[in-house]
Backbone bond lengths (Angstrom), bond angles and torsions (degrees), N, CA, C in turn:
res aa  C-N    CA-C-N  psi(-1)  N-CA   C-N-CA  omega(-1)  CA-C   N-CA-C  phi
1 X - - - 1.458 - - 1.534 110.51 -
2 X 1.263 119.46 -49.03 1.693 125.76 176.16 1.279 108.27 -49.22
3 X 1.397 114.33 -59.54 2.038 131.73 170.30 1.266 103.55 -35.75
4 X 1.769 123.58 -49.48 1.572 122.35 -176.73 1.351 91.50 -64.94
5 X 0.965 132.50 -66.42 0.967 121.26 -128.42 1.948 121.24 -91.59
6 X 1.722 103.69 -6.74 0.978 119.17 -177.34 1.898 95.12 -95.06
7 X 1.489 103.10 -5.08 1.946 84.15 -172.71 1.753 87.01 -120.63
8 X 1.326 113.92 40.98 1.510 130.02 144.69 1.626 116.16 -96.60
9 X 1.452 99.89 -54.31 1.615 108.68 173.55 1.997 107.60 -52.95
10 X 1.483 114.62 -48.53 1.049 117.45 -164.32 1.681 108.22 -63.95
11 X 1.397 113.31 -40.10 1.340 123.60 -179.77 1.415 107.26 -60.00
12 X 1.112 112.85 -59.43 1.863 133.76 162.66 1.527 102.27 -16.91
13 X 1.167 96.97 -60.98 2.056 102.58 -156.52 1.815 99.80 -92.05
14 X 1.544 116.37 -42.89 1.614 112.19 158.70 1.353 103.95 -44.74
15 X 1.308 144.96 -84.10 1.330 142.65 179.30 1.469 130.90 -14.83
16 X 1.609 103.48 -51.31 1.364 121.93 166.48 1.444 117.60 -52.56
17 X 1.386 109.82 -62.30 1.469 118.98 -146.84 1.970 83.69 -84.39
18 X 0.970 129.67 -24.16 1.572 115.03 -164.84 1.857 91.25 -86.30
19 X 1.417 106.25 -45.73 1.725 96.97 -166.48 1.016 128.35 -72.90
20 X 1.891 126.74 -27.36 1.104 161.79 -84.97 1.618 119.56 -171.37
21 X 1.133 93.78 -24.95 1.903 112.36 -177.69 1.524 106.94 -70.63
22 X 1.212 81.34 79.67 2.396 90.48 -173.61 1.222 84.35 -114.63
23 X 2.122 105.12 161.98 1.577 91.66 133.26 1.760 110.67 -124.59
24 X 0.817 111.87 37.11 1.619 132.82 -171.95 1.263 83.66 -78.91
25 X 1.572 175.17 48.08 1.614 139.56 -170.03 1.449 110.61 -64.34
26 X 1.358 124.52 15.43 1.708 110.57 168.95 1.344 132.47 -91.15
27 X 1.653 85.83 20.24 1.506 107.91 -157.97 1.893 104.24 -115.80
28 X 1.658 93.63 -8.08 1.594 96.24 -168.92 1.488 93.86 -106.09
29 X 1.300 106.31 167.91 1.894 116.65 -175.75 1.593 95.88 -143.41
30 X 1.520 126.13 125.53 1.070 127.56 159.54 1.154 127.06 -95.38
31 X 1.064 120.55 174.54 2.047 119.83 -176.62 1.220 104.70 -164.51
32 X 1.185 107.99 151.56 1.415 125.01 177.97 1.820 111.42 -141.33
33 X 1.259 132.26 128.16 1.358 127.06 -162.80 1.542 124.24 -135.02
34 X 1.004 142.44 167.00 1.402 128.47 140.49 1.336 106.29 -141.28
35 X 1.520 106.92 -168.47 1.495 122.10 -170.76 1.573 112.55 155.48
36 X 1.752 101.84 -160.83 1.185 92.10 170.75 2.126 115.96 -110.49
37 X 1.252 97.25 -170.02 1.212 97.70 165.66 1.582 106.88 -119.13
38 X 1.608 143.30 148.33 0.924 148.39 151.69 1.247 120.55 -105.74
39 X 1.833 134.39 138.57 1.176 155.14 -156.28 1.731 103.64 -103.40
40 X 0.944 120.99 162.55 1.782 132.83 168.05 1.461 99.09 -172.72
41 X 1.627 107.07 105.67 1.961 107.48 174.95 1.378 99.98 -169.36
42 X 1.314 131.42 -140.95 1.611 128.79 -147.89 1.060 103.93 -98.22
43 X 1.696 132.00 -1.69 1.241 134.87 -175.42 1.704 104.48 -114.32
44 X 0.890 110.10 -32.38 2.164 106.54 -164.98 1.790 92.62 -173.92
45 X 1.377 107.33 148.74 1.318 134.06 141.84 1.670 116.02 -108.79
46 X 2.056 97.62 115.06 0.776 94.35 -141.75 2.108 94.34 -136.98
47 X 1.424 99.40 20.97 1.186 101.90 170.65 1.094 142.20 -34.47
48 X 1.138 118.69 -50.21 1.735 128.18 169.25 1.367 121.96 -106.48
49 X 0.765 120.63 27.43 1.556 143.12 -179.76 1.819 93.14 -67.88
50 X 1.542 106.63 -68.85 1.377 102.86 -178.86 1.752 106.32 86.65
51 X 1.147 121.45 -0.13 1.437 122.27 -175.44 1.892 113.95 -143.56
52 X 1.464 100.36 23.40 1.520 99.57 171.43 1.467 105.68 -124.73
53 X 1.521 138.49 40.39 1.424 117.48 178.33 2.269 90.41 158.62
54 X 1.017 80.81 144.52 1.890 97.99 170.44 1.313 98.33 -109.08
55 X 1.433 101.28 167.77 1.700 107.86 170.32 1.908 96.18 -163.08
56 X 1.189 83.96 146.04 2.221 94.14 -178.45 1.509 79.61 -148.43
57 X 1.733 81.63 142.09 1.871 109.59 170.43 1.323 119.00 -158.59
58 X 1.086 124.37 169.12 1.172 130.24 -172.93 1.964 108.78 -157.24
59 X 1.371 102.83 119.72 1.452 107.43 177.79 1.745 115.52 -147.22
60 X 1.350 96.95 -168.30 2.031 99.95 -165.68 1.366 83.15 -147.33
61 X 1.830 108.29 135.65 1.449 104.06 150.80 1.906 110.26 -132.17
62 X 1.387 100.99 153.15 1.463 114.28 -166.65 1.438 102.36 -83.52
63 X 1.419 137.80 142.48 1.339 144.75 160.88 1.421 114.14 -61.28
64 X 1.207 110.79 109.50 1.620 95.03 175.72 2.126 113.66 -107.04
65 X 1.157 98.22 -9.46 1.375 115.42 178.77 1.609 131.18 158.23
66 X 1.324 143.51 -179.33 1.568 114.77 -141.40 1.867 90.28 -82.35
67 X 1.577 139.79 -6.65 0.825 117.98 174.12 1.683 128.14 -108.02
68 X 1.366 87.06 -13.98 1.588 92.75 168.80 1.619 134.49 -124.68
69 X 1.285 111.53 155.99 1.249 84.29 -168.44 1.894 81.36 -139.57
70 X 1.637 123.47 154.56 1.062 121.58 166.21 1.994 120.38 -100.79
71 X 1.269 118.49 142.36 1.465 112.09 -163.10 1.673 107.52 -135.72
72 X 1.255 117.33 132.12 1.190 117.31 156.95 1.460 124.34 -126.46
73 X 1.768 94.78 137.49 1.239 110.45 -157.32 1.640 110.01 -112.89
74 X 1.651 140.76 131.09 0.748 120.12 172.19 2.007 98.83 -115.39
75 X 1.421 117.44 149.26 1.239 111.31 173.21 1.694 112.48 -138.71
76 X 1.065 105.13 158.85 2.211 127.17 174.44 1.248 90.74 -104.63
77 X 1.705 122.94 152.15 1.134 128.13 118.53 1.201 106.26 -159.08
78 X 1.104 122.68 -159.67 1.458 143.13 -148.11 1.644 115.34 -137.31
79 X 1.295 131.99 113.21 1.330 100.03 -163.12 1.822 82.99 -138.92
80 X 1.429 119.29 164.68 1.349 124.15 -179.78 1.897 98.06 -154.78
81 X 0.579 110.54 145.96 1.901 143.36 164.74 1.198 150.88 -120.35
82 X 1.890 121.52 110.74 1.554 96.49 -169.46 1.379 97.62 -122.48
83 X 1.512 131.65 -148.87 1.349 120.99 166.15 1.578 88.28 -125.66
84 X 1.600 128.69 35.18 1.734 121.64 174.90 1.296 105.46 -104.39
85 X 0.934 133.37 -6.34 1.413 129.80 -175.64 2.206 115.07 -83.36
86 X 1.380 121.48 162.29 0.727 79.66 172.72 1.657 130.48 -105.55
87 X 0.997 102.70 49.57 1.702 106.15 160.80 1.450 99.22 -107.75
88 X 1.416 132.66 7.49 1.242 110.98 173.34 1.484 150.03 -69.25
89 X 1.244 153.30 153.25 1.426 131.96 -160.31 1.673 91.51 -105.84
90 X 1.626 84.79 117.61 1.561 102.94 -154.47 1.612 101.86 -88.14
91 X 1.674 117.74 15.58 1.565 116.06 172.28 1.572 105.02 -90.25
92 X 1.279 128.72 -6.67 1.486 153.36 156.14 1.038 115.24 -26.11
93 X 1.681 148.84 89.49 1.592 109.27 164.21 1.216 105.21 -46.83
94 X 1.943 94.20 170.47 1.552 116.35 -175.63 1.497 109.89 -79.56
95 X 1.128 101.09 -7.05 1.833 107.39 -166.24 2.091 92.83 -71.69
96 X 0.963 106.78 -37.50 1.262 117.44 -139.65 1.921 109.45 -57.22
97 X 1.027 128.14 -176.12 1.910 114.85 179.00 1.320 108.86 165.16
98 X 1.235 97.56 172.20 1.954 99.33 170.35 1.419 80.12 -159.65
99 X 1.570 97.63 160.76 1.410 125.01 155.50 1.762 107.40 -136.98
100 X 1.392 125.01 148.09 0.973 139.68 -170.76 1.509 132.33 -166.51
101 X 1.485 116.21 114.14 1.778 118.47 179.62 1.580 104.37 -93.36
102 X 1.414 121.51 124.03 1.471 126.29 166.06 1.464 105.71 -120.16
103 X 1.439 73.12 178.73 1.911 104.13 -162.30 1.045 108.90 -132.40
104 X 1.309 152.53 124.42 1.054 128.68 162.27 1.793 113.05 -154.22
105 X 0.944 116.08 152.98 1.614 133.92 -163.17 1.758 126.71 -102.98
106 X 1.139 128.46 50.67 1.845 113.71 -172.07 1.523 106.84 -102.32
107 X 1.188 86.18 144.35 1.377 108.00 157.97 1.369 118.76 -107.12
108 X 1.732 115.62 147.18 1.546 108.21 -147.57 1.461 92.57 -158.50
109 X 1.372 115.26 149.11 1.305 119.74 172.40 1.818 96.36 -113.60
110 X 1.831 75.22 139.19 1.650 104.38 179.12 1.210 123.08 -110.72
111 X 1.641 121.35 108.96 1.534 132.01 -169.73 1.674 96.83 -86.20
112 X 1.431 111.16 118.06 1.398 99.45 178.44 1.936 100.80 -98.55
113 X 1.515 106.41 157.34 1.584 105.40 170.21 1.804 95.16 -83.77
114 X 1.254 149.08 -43.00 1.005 122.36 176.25 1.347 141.30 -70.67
115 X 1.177 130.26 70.40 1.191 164.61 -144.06 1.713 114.16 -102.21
116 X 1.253 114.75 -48.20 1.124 138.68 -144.96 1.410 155.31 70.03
117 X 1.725 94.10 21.59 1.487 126.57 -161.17 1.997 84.13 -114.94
118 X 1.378 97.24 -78.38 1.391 107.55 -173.37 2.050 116.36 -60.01
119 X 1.165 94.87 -63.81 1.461 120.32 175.33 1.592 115.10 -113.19
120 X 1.460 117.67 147.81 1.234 127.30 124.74 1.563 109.64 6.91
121 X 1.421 117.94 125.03 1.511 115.11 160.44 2.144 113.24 -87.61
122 X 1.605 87.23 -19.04 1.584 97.60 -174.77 1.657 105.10 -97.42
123 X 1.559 112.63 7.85 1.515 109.14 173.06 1.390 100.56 -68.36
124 X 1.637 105.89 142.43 1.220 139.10 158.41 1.569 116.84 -54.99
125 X 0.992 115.09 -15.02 1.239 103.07 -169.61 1.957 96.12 -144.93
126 X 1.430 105.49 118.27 1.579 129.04 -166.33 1.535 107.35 -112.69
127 X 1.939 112.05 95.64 1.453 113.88 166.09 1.598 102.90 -87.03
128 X 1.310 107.88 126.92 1.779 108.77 172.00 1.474 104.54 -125.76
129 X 1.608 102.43 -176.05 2.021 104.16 179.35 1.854 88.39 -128.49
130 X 0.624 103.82 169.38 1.574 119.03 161.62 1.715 110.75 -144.52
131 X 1.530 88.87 155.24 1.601 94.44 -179.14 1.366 94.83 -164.25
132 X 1.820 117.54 151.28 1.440 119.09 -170.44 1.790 102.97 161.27
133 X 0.852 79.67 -170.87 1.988 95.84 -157.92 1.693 98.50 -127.57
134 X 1.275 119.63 162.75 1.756 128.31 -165.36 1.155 112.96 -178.63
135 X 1.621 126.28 -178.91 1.408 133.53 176.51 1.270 93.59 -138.04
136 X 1.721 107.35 156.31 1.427 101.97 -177.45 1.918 89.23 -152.05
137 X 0.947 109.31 140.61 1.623 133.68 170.49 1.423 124.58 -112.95
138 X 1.424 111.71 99.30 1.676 135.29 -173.64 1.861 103.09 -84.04
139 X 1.265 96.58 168.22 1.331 112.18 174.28 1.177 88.74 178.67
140 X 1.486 112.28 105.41 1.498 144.12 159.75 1.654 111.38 -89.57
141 X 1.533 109.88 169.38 1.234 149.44 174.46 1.557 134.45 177.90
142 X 0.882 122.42 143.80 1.688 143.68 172.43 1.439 132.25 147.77
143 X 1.407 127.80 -152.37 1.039 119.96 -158.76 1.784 81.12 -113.50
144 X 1.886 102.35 147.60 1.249 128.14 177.96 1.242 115.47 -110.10
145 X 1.020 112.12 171.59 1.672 136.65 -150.02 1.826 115.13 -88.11
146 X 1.149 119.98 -47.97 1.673 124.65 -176.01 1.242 113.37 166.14
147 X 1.223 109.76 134.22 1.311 135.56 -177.28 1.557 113.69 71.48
148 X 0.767 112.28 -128.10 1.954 128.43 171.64 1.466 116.25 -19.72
149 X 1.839 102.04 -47.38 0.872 104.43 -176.79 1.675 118.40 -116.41
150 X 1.170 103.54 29.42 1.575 105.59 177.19 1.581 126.43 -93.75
151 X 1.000 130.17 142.11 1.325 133.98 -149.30 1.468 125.87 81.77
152 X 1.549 139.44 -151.00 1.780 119.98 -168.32 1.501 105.50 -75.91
153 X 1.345 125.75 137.79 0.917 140.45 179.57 1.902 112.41 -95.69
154 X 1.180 139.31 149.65 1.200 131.01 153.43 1.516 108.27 -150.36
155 X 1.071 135.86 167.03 1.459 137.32 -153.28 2.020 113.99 165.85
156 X 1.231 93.61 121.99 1.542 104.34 -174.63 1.253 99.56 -121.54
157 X 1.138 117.02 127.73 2.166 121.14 162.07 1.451 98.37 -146.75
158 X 1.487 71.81 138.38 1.877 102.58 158.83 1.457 101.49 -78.96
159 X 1.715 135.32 125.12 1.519 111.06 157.82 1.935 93.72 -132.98
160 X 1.514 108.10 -152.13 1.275 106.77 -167.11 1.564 78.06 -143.79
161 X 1.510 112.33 147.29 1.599 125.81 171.95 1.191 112.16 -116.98
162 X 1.322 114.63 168.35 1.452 106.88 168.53 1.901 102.84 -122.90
163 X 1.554 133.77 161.85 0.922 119.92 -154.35 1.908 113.04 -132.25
164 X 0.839 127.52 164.42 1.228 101.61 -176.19 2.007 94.45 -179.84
165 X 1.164 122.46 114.59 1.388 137.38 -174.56 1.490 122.65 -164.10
166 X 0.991 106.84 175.69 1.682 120.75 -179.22 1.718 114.46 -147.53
167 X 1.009 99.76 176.48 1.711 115.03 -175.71 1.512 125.05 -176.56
168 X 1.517 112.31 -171.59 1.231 111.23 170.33 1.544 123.07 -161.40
169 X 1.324 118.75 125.04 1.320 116.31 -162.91 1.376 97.81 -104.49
170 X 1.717 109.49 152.31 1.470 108.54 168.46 1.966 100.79 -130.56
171 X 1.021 105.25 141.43 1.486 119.42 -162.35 1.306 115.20 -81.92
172 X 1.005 140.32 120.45 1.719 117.40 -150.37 1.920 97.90 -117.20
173 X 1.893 89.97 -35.34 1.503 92.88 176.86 1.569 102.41 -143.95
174 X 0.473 111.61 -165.52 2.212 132.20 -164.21 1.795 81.50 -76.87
175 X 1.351 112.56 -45.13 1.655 109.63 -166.39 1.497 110.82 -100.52
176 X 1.243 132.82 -34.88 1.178 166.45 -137.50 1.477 131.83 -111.63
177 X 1.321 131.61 87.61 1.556 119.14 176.12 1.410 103.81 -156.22
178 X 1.453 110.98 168.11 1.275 136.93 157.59 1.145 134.07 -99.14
179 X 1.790 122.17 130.24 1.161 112.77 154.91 1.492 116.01 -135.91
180 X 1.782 101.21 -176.26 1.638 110.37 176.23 1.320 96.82 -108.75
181 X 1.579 125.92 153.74 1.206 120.30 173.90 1.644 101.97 -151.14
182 X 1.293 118.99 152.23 1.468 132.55 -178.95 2.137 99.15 -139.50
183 X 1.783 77.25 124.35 1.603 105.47 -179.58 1.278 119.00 -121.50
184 X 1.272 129.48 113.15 1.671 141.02 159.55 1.144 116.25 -72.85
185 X 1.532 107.49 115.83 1.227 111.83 170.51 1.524 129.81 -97.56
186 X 0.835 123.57 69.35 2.023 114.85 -165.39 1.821 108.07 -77.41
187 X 1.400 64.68 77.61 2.214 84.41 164.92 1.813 113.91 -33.62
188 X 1.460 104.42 148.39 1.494 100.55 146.71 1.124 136.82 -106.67
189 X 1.472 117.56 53.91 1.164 121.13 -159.80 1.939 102.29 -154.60
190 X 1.480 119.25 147.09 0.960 108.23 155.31 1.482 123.15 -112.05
191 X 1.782 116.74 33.31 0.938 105.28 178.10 1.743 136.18 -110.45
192 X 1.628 96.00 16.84 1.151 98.69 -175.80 1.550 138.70 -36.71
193 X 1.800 94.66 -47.16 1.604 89.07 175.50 1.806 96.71 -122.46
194 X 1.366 110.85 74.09 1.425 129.61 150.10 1.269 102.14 54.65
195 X 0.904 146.53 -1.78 1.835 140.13 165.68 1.398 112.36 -108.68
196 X 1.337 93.53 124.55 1.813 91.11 -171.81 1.954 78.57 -164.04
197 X 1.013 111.48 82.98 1.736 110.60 167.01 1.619 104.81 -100.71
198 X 1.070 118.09 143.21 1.448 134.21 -171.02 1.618 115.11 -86.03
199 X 1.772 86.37 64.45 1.389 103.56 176.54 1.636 119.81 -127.35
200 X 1.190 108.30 146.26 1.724 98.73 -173.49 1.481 121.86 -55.00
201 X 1.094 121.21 -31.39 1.687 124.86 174.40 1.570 95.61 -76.38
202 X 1.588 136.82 15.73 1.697 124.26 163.56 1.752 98.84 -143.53
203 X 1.251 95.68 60.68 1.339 85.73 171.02 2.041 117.98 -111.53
204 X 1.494 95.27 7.89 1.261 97.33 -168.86 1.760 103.79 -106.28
205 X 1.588 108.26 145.63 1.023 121.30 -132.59 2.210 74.63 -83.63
206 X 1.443 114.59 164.34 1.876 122.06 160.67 1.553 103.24 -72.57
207 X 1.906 95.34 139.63 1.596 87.87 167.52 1.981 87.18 -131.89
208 X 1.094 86.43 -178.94 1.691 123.92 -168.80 1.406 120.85 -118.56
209 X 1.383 117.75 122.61 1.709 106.24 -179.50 1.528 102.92 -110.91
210 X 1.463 152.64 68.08 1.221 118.61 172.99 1.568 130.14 -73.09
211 X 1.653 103.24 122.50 1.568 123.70 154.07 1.311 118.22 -79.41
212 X 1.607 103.16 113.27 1.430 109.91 160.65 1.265 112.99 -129.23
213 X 1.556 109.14 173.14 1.328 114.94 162.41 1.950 98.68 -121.41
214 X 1.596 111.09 -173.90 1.636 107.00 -166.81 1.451 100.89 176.46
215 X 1.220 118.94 177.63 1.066 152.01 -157.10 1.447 107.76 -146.90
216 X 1.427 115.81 124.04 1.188 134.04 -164.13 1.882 98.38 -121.43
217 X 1.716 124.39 139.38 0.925 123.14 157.42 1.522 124.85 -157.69
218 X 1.653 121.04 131.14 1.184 109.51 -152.77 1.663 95.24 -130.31
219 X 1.540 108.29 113.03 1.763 103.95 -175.97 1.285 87.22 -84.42
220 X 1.403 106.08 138.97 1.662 138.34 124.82 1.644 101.07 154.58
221 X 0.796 89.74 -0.59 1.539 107.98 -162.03 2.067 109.83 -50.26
Protein backbone atom coordinates (compact mmCIF):
# COMPACT_ATOMS: atom_id res chain seq x y z
CA UNK A 1 0.00 0.00 0.00
CA UNK A 2 2.94 2.63 0.91
CA UNK A 3 4.73 1.37 -2.71
CA UNK A 4 1.10 2.38 -4.27
CA UNK A 5 0.94 4.96 -2.95
CA UNK A 6 4.39 6.61 -3.03
CA UNK A 7 4.55 5.76 -7.09
CA UNK A 8 1.30 8.09 -7.19
CA UNK A 9 3.29 10.95 -5.56
CA UNK A 10 6.24 10.03 -7.94
CA UNK A 11 4.03 10.12 -11.11
CA UNK A 12 2.47 13.41 -9.60
CA UNK A 13 5.89 15.25 -9.35
CA UNK A 14 7.42 13.35 -12.85
CA UNK A 15 4.32 14.87 -14.47
CA UNK A 16 4.88 18.23 -13.01
CA UNK A 17 8.42 18.86 -13.48
CA UNK A 18 8.42 17.48 -17.35
CA UNK A 19 5.02 19.49 -18.38
CA UNK A 20 5.19 22.33 -16.08
CA UNK A 21 8.91 23.52 -15.91
CA UNK A 22 7.97 27.33 -16.85
CA UNK A 23 8.98 30.35 -15.28
CA UNK A 24 6.23 32.48 -16.84
CA UNK A 25 3.46 31.44 -13.83
CA UNK A 26 0.80 33.60 -15.74
CA UNK A 27 0.51 30.95 -17.83
CA UNK A 28 -0.54 28.28 -15.10
CA UNK A 29 -4.30 28.02 -13.65
CA UNK A 30 -4.94 26.16 -10.45
CA UNK A 31 -8.15 24.49 -9.14
CA UNK A 32 -9.35 23.00 -6.43
CA UNK A 33 -12.95 21.08 -6.56
CA UNK A 34 -15.38 18.77 -5.13
CA UNK A 35 -18.41 16.79 -5.91
CA UNK A 36 -19.54 13.57 -6.40
CA UNK A 37 -18.31 10.45 -7.93
CA UNK A 38 -20.76 8.20 -9.99
CA UNK A 39 -20.38 4.25 -10.57
CA UNK A 40 -21.58 2.11 -13.88
CA UNK A 41 -20.55 -1.93 -13.33
CA UNK A 42 -22.27 -5.33 -12.46
CA UNK A 43 -24.36 -3.90 -9.79
CA UNK A 44 -26.04 -0.24 -11.01
CA UNK A 45 -25.31 2.55 -13.46
CA UNK A 46 -25.19 5.09 -11.38
CA UNK A 47 -23.85 8.34 -12.83
CA UNK A 48 -26.20 10.90 -11.94
CA UNK A 49 -27.53 9.58 -9.07
CA UNK A 50 -25.34 12.18 -7.18
CA UNK A 51 -25.80 10.07 -3.91
CA UNK A 52 -23.38 6.99 -4.25
CA UNK A 53 -19.70 8.36 -3.71
CA UNK A 54 -17.81 12.03 -2.94
CA UNK A 55 -14.83 13.04 -4.78
CA UNK A 56 -12.10 16.17 -3.79
CA UNK A 57 -9.20 17.22 -6.16
CA UNK A 58 -6.91 19.46 -6.77
CA UNK A 59 -4.97 20.21 -10.18
CA UNK A 60 -2.90 22.95 -12.55
CA UNK A 61 -3.23 23.41 -16.20
CA UNK A 62 -0.45 25.03 -18.50
CA UNK A 63 -1.49 27.52 -21.41
CA UNK A 64 -0.43 26.23 -24.46
CA UNK A 65 -2.36 28.70 -26.82
CA UNK A 66 -5.87 30.56 -27.08
CA UNK A 67 -7.37 27.02 -27.75
CA UNK A 68 -5.63 24.67 -25.79
CA UNK A 69 -4.57 24.30 -22.74
CA UNK A 70 -2.75 21.08 -21.04
CA UNK A 71 -4.01 19.98 -17.25
CA UNK A 72 -3.15 17.77 -14.57
CA UNK A 73 -5.51 16.51 -12.38
CA UNK A 74 -5.12 14.49 -9.30
CA UNK A 75 -8.50 13.27 -7.43
CA UNK A 76 -10.03 11.14 -3.86
CA UNK A 77 -13.29 9.88 -3.65
CA UNK A 78 -15.38 7.56 -2.21
CA UNK A 79 -17.60 5.47 -4.18
CA UNK A 80 -20.26 2.62 -2.94
CA UNK A 81 -22.78 0.30 -5.00
CA UNK A 82 -25.85 -1.74 -4.53
CA UNK A 83 -28.24 -3.44 -6.96
CA UNK A 84 -31.49 -1.58 -4.61
CA UNK A 85 -31.62 1.46 -6.11
CA UNK A 86 -33.49 2.16 -9.03
CA UNK A 87 -30.85 2.00 -11.61
CA UNK A 88 -29.98 -1.18 -10.14
CA UNK A 89 -29.40 -4.50 -12.12
CA UNK A 90 -32.20 -6.10 -10.51
CA UNK A 91 -30.78 -9.92 -11.52
CA UNK A 92 -28.41 -8.96 -8.39
CA UNK A 93 -29.28 -10.35 -5.07
CA UNK A 94 -30.18 -7.59 -2.67
CA UNK A 95 -27.50 -8.70 -0.29
CA UNK A 96 -24.94 -7.76 -2.71
CA UNK A 97 -22.50 -4.07 -2.44
CA UNK A 98 -19.17 -2.57 -2.63
CA UNK A 99 -17.56 0.13 -0.90
CA UNK A 100 -14.48 1.76 -2.30
CA UNK A 101 -11.72 4.88 -1.82
CA UNK A 102 -9.79 5.80 -5.20
CA UNK A 103 -7.10 7.75 -6.41
CA UNK A 104 -6.51 8.52 -9.43
CA UNK A 105 -4.14 10.79 -11.65
CA UNK A 106 -4.86 12.21 -15.61
CA UNK A 107 -3.51 14.35 -17.50
CA UNK A 108 -5.79 15.83 -20.19
CA UNK A 109 -5.90 18.21 -22.89
CA UNK A 110 -8.29 21.15 -22.67
CA UNK A 111 -10.07 22.55 -25.90
CA UNK A 112 -11.30 25.85 -24.75
CA UNK A 113 -14.47 27.59 -26.87
CA UNK A 114 -12.85 30.92 -26.07
CA UNK A 115 -10.41 30.95 -28.50
CA UNK A 116 -11.30 33.68 -30.63
CA UNK A 117 -12.54 31.65 -33.51
CA UNK A 118 -15.65 30.30 -31.62
CA UNK A 119 -16.02 32.83 -28.67
CA UNK A 120 -14.67 35.88 -27.23
CA UNK A 121 -11.19 35.13 -25.65
CA UNK A 122 -12.30 37.96 -22.93
CA UNK A 123 -15.80 36.10 -22.47
CA UNK A 124 -16.68 35.60 -19.00
CA UNK A 125 -17.98 32.64 -19.35
CA UNK A 126 -15.50 29.47 -20.78
CA UNK A 127 -17.36 26.11 -22.30
CA UNK A 128 -14.30 23.64 -22.94
CA UNK A 129 -13.97 19.52 -23.53
CA UNK A 130 -11.14 17.74 -22.11
CA UNK A 131 -9.77 14.47 -23.13
CA UNK A 132 -6.62 12.36 -21.86
CA UNK A 133 -5.35 9.16 -20.38
CA UNK A 134 -4.44 8.44 -16.27
CA UNK A 135 -3.89 5.80 -13.58
CA UNK A 136 -6.15 5.19 -10.93
CA UNK A 137 -5.72 3.03 -7.57
CA UNK A 138 -8.99 1.32 -5.98
CA UNK A 139 -9.45 -0.26 -2.71
CA UNK A 140 -12.69 -2.03 -2.62
CA UNK A 141 -14.83 -4.07 -0.17
CA UNK A 142 -18.20 -5.83 0.44
CA UNK A 143 -20.25 -8.58 0.15
CA UNK A 144 -20.16 -10.69 -3.35
CA UNK A 145 -22.37 -12.31 -5.52
CA UNK A 146 -21.79 -16.47 -5.92
CA UNK A 147 -19.48 -18.84 -5.66
CA UNK A 148 -15.74 -17.67 -5.45
CA UNK A 149 -16.83 -14.65 -4.76
CA UNK A 150 -19.59 -14.82 -2.27
CA UNK A 151 -19.33 -13.61 1.11
CA UNK A 152 -16.65 -10.36 2.12
CA UNK A 153 -15.10 -9.30 -0.76
CA UNK A 154 -11.83 -7.00 -0.83
CA UNK A 155 -9.79 -6.13 -3.90
CA UNK A 156 -6.97 -3.53 -4.70
CA UNK A 157 -5.77 -2.65 -8.49
CA UNK A 158 -3.55 -0.46 -10.02
CA UNK A 159 -5.33 0.11 -13.65
CA UNK A 160 -5.00 3.00 -16.29
CA UNK A 161 -8.33 4.95 -17.65
CA UNK A 162 -8.93 6.76 -20.38
CA UNK A 163 -10.80 10.21 -19.93
CA UNK A 164 -13.08 12.21 -21.73
CA UNK A 165 -15.41 15.38 -20.29
CA UNK A 166 -16.43 18.89 -20.57
CA UNK A 167 -17.34 21.97 -18.49
CA UNK A 168 -17.65 25.50 -17.97
CA UNK A 169 -15.87 28.22 -16.31
CA UNK A 170 -17.10 31.70 -15.59
CA UNK A 171 -14.36 34.33 -14.78
CA UNK A 172 -15.26 36.36 -11.93
CA UNK A 173 -11.80 38.26 -11.82
CA UNK A 174 -8.46 38.56 -13.96
CA UNK A 175 -7.31 35.78 -11.14
CA UNK A 176 -10.43 34.22 -10.09
CA UNK A 177 -13.35 31.91 -11.35
CA UNK A 178 -15.63 29.13 -11.10
CA UNK A 179 -16.53 26.16 -12.67
CA UNK A 180 -18.77 22.87 -13.01
CA UNK A 181 -17.17 20.07 -14.69
CA UNK A 182 -18.22 16.36 -15.68
CA UNK A 183 -15.40 13.55 -16.21
CA UNK A 184 -15.57 9.94 -17.78
CA UNK A 185 -13.59 7.67 -16.65
CA UNK A 186 -13.37 4.29 -18.75
CA UNK A 187 -11.21 2.21 -16.36
CA UNK A 188 -9.10 -0.77 -17.34
CA UNK A 189 -10.26 -2.83 -15.10
CA UNK A 190 -13.32 -4.74 -14.15
CA UNK A 191 -12.56 -4.80 -10.74
CA UNK A 192 -13.67 -1.92 -9.12
CA UNK A 193 -16.48 -3.15 -7.10
CA UNK A 194 -15.03 -6.81 -6.58
CA UNK A 195 -17.17 -8.92 -8.99
CA UNK A 196 -15.65 -9.66 -12.08
CA UNK A 197 -16.41 -13.69 -12.65
CA UNK A 198 -15.34 -14.82 -16.07
CA UNK A 199 -18.62 -14.87 -17.51
CA UNK A 200 -20.06 -13.38 -20.69
CA UNK A 201 -22.80 -11.19 -19.08
CA UNK A 202 -19.29 -9.52 -16.95
CA UNK A 203 -17.14 -8.93 -19.44
CA UNK A 204 -17.36 -5.19 -19.51
CA UNK A 205 -14.75 -3.30 -17.99
CA UNK A 206 -16.40 -0.36 -14.45
CA UNK A 207 -16.54 3.21 -15.43
CA UNK A 208 -16.66 6.42 -13.28
CA UNK A 209 -18.39 9.79 -13.85
CA UNK A 210 -16.85 12.58 -11.71
CA UNK A 211 -19.17 15.77 -11.09
CA UNK A 212 -17.62 18.61 -9.72
CA UNK A 213 -17.80 22.04 -9.25
CA UNK A 214 -14.22 24.32 -8.26
CA UNK A 215 -12.44 27.16 -8.06
CA UNK A 216 -10.01 28.17 -10.49
CA UNK A 217 -6.89 30.58 -9.77
CA UNK A 218 -4.20 31.92 -11.91
CA UNK A 219 -1.39 34.46 -10.29
CA UNK A 220 0.08 36.98 -12.48
CA UNK A 221 -2.66 37.52 -14.28
Amino acid sequence: MKFKKLLFVAILLAGSSILFAQTDTSKFTYNVRIGTTGYQGDYASEFFSFTHGVSFGVGVSRYINPSFDIVANVNYGKIQGDPLGANGVKSMPAGVNFKANLTCLNILLKYKFTNGYLLKESAKLSPYLLAGAGTLFNASSGVGFSGAFSGSTKEKVLAANLSLGLGLRYRLTNKLGIFIQTLELATGTDKIDGWYPDAPSNKKNDKLLLNTIGITYTPGS
